[in-house]
N, C-alpha and C positions, 0 to 999 in steps of 0.2 A: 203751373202744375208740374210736380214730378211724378217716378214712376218705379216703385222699386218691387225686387221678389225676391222671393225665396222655394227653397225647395227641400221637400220630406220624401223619403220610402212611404208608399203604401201597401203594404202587405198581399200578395196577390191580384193586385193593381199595376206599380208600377211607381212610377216619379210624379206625386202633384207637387205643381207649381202654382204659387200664391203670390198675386201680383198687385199692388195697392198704388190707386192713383193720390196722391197728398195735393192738398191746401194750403198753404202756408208752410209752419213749422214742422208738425205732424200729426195733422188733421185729414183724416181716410175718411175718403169724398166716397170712390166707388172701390169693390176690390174684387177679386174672381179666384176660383181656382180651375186647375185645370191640368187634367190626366190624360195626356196623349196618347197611353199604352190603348186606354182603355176609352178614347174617345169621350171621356165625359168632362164638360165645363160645366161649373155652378156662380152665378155670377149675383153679387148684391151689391143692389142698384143704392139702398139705404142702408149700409151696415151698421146692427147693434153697438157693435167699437170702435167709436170716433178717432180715439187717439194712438197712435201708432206707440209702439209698446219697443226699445232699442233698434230704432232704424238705422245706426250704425253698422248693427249686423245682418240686416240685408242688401244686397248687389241692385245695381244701378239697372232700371229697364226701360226701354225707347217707350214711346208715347206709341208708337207703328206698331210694336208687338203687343200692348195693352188693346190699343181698338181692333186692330184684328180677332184677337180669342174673345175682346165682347162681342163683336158681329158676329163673330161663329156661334157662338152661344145665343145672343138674343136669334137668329135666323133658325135654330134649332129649338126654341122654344121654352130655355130655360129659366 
């Protein structure tokens, strides 16, 4: 497994962060997002979009910071 993200403005939000666990080539296993301003994770455990869409232009993410924001999230209920 790898681990990549990226990051958007959300308009009186804050910075989401959009982190995808890959399979293989670019096959999105699990992915999350997640707005620290505002305390909210959304995490899908089966995402509708299998295939990772230029993973060249997202930054490289630890396995460590992937299961951390999913355990924050799944322990909050999301």
């Amino acid at each position: 497994m790898r681990y990549l993200k990226s990051a958007m403005p959300v308009p009186g939000k804050g910075t989401a962060f959009m982190l995808y666990e890959i399979e293989g080539e670019n096959t999105i296993v699990r992915m999350l997002t997640h707005i620290p301003e505002v305390n909210e994770i959304k995490l899908y455990p089966n995402p509708k979009v299998k295939s990772l869409f230029q993973p060249e232009r997202l930054d490289e993410a630890a396995k460590e910071e992937f299961e951390y924001i999913w355990d924050m999230g799944s322990s909050a209920g999301s």
